[in-house]
VOGU-3710 file (C-alpha; in Angstrom, 3 decimals, decimal comma):
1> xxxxxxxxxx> 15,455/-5,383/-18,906  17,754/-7,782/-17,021  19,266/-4,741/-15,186  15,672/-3,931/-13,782  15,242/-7,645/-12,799  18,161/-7,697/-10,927  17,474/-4,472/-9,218  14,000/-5,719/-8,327  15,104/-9,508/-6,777  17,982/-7,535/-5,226
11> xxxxxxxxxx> 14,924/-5,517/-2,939  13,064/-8,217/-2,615  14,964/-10,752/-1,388  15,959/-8,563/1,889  13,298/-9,083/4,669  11,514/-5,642/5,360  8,347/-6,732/7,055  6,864/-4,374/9,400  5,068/-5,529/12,754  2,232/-3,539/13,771
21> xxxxxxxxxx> 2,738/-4,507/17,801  5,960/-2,752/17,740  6,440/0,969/18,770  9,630/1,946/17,147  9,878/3,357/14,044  10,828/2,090/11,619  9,137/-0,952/13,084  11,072/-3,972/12,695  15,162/-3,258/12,597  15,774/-5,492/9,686
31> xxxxxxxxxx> 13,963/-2,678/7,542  17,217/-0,594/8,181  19,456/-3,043/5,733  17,402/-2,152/2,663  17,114/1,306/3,594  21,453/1,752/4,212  21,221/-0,255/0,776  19,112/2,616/-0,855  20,563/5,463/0,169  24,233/3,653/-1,239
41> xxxxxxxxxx> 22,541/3,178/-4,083  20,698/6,707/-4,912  24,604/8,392/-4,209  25,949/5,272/-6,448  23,900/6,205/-9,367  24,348/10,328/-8,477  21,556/11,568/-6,832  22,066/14,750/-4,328  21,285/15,833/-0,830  20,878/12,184/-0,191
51> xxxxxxxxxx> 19,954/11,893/3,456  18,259/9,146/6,116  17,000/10,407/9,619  16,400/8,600/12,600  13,236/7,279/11,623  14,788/5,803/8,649  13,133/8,195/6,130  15,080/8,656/3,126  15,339/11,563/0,926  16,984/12,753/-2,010
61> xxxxxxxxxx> 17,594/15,418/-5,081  17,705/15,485/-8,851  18,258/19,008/-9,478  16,679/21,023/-12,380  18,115/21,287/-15,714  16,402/23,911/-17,078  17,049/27,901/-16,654  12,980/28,718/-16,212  10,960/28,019/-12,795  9,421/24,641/-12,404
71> xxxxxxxxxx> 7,526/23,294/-9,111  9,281/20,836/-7,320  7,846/17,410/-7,875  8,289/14,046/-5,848  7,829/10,532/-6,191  7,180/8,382/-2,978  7,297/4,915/-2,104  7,686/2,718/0,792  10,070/-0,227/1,409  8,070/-2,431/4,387
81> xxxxxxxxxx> 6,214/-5,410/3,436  3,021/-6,435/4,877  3,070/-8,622/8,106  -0,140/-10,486/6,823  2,331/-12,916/5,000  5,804/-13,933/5,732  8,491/-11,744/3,374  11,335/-14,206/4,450  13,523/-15,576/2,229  11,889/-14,551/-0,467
91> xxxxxxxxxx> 13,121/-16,715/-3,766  11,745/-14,873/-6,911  11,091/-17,044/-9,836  11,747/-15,736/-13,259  9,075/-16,829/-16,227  10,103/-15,078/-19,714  7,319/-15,322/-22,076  4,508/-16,004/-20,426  2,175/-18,520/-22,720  -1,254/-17,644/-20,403
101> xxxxxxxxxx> -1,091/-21,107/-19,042  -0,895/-22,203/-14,988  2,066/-21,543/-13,431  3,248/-23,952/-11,084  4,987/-21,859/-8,303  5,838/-24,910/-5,875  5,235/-28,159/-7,372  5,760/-30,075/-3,558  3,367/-28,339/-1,939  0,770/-28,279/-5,463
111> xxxxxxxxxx> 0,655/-24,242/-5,293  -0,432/-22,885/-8,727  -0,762/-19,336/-10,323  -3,963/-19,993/-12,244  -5,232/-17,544/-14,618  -8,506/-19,495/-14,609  -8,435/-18,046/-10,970  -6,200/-14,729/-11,775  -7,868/-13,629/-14,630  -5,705/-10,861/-15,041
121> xxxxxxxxxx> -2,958/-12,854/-15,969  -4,210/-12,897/-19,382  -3,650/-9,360/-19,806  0,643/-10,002/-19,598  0,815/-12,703/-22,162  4,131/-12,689/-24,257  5,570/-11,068/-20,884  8,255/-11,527/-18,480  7,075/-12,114/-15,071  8,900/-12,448/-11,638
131> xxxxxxxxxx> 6,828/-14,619/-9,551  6,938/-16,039/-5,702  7,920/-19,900/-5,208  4,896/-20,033/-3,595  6,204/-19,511/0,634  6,475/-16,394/0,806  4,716/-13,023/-0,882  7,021/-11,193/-2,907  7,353/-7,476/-2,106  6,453/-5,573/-4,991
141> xxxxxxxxxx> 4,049/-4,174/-2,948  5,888/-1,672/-2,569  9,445/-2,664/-3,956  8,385/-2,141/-7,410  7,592/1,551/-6,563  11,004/1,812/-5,336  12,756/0,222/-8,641  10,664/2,305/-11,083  11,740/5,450/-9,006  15,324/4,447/-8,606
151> xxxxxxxxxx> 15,810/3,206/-12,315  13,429/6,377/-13,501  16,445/8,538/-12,029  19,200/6,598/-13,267  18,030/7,455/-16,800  16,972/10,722/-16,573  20,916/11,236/-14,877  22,263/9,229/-17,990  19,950/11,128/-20,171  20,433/14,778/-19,537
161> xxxxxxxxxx> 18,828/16,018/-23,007  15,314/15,312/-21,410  14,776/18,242/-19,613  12,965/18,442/-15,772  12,543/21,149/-12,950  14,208/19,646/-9,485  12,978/16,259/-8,521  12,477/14,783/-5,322  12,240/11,246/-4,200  11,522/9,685/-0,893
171> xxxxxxxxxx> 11,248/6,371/0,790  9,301/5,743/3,854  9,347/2,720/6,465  5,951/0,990/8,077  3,334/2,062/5,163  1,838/-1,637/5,622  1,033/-0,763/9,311  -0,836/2,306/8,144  2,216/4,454/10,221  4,422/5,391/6,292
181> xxxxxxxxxx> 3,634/8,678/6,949  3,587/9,547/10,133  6,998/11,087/10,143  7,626/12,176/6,923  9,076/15,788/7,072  6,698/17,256/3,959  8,677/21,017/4,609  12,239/19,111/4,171  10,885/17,143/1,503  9,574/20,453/-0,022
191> xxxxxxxxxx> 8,095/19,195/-3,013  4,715/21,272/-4,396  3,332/17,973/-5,212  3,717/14,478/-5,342  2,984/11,020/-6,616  3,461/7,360/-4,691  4,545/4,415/-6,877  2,371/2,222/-5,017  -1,172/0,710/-7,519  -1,539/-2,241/-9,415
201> xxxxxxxxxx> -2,507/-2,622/-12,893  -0,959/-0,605/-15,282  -2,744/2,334/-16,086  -3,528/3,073/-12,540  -3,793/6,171/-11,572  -6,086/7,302/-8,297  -6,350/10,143/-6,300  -9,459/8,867/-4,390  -8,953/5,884/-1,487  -11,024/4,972/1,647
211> xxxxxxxxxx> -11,918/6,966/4,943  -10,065/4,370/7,350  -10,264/3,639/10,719  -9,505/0,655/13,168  -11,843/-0,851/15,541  -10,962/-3,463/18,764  -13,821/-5,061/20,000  -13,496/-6,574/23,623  -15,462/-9,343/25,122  -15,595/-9,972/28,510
221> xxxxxxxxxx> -16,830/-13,382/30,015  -16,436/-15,323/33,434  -15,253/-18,720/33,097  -16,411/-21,161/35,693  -16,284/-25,247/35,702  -18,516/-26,486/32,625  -20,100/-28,563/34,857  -21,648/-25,954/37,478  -22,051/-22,969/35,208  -25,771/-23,201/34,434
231> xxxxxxxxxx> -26,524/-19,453/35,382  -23,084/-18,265/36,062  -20,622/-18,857/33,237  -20,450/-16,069/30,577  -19,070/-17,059/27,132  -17,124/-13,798/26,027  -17,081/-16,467/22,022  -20,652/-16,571/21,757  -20,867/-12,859/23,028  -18,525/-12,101/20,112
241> xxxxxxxxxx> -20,789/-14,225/17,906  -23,616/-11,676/18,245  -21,262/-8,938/17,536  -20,307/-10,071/14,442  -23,754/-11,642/13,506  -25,407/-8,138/14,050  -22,928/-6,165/11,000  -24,336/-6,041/7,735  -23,174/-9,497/6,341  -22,905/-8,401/2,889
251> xxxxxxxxxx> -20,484/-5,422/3,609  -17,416/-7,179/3,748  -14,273/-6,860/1,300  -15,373/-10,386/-0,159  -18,864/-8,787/-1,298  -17,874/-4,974/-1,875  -16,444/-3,274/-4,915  -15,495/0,157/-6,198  -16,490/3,122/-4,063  -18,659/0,352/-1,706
261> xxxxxxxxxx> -17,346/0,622/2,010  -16,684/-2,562/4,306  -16,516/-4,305/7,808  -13,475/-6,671/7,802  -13,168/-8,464/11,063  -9,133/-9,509/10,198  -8,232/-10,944/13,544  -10,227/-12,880/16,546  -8,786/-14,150/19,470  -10,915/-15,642/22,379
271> xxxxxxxxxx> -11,746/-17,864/25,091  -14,082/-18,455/27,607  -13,234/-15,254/29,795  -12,068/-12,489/27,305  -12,442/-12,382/23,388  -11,111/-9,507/21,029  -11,978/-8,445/17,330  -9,936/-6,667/15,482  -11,958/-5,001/12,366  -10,889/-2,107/10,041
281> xxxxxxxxxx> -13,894/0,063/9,175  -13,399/1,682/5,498  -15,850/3,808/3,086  -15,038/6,441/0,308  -17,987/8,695/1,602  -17,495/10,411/4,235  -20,654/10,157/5,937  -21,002/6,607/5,625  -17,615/6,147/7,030  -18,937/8,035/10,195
291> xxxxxxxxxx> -22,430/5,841/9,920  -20,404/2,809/10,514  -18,335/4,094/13,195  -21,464/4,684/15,206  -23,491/1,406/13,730  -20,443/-0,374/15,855  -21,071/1,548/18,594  -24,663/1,102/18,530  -24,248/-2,305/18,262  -22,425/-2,710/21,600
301> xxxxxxxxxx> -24,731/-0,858/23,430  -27,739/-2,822/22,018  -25,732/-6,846/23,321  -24,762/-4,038/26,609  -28,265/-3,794/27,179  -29,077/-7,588/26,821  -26,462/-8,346/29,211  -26,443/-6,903/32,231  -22,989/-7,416/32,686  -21,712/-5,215/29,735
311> xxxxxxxxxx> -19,444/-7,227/28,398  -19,128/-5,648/25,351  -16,374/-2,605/24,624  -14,947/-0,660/21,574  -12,565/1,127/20,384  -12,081/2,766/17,017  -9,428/5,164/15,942  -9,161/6,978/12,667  -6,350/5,959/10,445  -6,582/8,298/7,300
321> xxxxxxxxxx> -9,034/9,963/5,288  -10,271/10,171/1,524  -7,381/12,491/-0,595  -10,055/13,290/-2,896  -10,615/16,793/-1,244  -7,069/17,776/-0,986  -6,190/16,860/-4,734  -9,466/17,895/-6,425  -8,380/21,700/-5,565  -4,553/21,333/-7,879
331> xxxxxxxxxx> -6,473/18,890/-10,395  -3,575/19,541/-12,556  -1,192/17,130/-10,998  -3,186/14,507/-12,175  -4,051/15,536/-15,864  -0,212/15,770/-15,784  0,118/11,873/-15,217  -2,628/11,094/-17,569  -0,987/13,034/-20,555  2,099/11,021/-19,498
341> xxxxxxxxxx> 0,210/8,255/-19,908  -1,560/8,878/-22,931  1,813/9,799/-24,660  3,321/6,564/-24,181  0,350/4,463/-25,571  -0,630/3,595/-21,620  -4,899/4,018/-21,151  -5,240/5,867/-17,804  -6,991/3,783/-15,337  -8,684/6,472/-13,193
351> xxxxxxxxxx> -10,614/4,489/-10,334  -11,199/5,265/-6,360  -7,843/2,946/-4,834  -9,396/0,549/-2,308  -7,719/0,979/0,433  -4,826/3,590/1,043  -1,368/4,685/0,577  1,036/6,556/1,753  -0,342/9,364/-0,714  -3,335/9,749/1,502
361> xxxxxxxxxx> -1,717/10,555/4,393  0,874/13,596/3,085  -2,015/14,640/1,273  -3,268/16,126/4,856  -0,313/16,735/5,482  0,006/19,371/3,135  1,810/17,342/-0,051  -0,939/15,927/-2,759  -0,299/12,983/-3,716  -2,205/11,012/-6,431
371> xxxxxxxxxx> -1,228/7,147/-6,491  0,552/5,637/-10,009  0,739/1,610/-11,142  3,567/-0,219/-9,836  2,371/-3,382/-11,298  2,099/-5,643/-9,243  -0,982/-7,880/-8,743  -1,782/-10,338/-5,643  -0,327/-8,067/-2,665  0,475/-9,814/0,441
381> xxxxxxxxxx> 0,582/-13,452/-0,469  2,209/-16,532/-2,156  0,406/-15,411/-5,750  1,861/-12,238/-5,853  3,630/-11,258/-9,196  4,910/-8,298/-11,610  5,404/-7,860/-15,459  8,468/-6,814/-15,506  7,229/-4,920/-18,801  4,736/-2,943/-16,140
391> xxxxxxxxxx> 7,802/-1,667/-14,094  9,261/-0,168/-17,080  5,977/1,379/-18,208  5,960/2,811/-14,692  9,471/3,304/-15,142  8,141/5,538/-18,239  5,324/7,092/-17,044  7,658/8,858/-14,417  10,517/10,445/-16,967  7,284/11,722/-18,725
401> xxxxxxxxxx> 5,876/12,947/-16,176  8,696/14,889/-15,233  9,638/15,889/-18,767  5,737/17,079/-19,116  5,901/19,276/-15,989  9,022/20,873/-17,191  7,506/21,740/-20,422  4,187/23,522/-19,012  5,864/25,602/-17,026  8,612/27,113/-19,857
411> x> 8,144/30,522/-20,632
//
């Protein structure tokens, strides 16, 4: 266990976090020193064909044991953390036997892990758990992913008597900034299918996750002295105020769960003369994720036609789409990681994810790719933590899986 601690604090504690106003990819260059530290570390423990591109995509080999034909399987996860929260000198705390009582993660500035709050704390009593110190988030999300995948090849190279067709694994930059994807090779990756390392709650696994799009919403007002603007001044705030007033006030992430789509308005900034809104628009259905699209729309056009000025503009651009309807067809890849489940005593969670991956994405792209637990709970902020028993289920679940696939397919 202490060897997949120290594995773990040794990812998080290097600052990956991605910025979504940058152009490069990967997006931030500090993602680069956990990336050179991966690939030195998949050679170090003996993968093959261990490569990095440009991009700083990373890819690498197990190769087959077995004489007979197996499909090529991969396991994906991403090494950004989410710019939503600072990933800075991040200083994991360790708590070994968890008693189901508060944690106090930084007792100067009074910040508690509450399971009276987190409920689901209650579910890793007894266990280990690496927590934040209450400043910072702490990466799991998706630095986990990349220990159980890491540490899940390590054993299966120290354990050559469990037998597995050729094995893929890949780590992608910039999946918090909804870009993971966007230049990941599926051909050189050439895997038949694939699974990303990259839920929550053990038991996890999901092959359905939101339509997705992003909307900007621009405001324009005039600004003129306070004190002569009776008839002239135009308040691009209280503009904005009608905008948001005019959504459905009950579809928002606070009020929505399971396969119920949302509004989140995540950033504002205004003033007198120009405001902006940034939502993201998300729905399982497909139709209702075009529905909202055009409700936005609508919406601007109805303030457009109040004002005479138009102030109102937006833009919305698709950002991925439901992986339902590219995994449904090979079914199979997921009854594979539900027996894997099942045989290690693990109850398959089988739920619609609630917002996306990675696996959504190179599902389009031609590569299915259901989503597996990583563990963690609390993404992107100070009450983030993972059972380090939960990585080594997921740890588990992916030698199975891989041992499972290889058995199906003897002749």
């Amino acid at each position: 266990m202490q060897h997949i601690i120290d594995r773990f604090i040794s990812y998080v504690t290097i600052d990956t976090e991605s910025d979504p106003t940058s152009e490069t990819t990967p997006s931030t260059e500090k993602q680069w020193n956990l990336a050179n530290l991966l690939v030195d570390e998949l050679r170090r423990i003996g993968m093959q064909d261990v490569t990095i591109d440009e991009n700083a995509y990373i890819m690498a080999t197990l190769p087959s044991n077995v004489a007979h034909e197996v499909p090529t399987i991969g396991f994906v996860s991403h090494f950004d953390t989410s710019p939503d929260f600072t990933g800075a000198n991040v200083k994991p705390q360790i708590v070994p036997n968890y008693d189901g009582k508060d944690i106090v993660l930084n007792a100067e500035q009074n910040i508690v892990l509450s399971p009276d709050y987190f409920d689901d704390l209650l579910l890793y009593k007894g266990n280990t758990l690496i927590t934040t110190d209450g400043t910072t988030l702490l990466g799991a999300d998706d630095k986990a992913g990349i220990c159980e995948i890491v540490s899940a090849m390590e054993y299966l190279i120290n354990h050559p008597e469990i037998k597995h067709g050729k094995i893929r694994v890949g780590f992608t930059p910039d999946e918090e900034i909804g870009r993971g994807a966007h230049k990941f090779d599926v051909e050189k990756f050439g895997a038949d299918w694939a699974y990303t390392m990259d839920g929550s709650q053990v038991g996890e696994l999901e092959y359905e996750n939101f339509n997705a799009a992003g909307a900007v919403v621009t405001i324009k007002g005039k600004i003129v002295h306070p004190g002569y603007a009776k008839g002239k001044m135009i308040n691009s705030m209280l503009i904005a105020n009608e905008f948001i007033a005019a959504l459905p006030s009950n579809e928002i992430p606070q009020e929505t769960t399971g396969r119920e789509g949302f509004y989140h308005l995540h950033t504002m900034n205004g003033k007198v003369e120009e405001t902006t809104l940034q939502y993201i628009i998300r729905d399982h259905d497909k139709d209702k994720f075009e529905a909202r699209k055009v409700l936005m729309q609508q919406i601007a056009t109805d303030i457009n036609e109040k004002h005479a000025t138009d102030p109102i503009s937006v833009e919305i651009k698709d950002q991925y789409y439901n992986m339902k309807e590219k995994v449904e067809p090979v079914f199979h890849i997921v009854e594979i990681a539900e027996e894997a489940m099942k045989s290690l005593g693990i109850t398959p969670l089988i739920k619609p994810i609630r917002g996306g991956t990675d696996g959504s994405q190179l599902s389009f792209m031609g590569l299915p790719c259901p989503n597996i637990f990583a563990g963690g709970h609390n993404f992107h902020g100070r009450y983030e933590y993972v059972p380090v028993e939960s990585i080594q289920s997921a740890i588990d679940v992916i030698v199975k899986i891989t041992e499972l696939t290889a058995l199906k397919y003897a002749k």
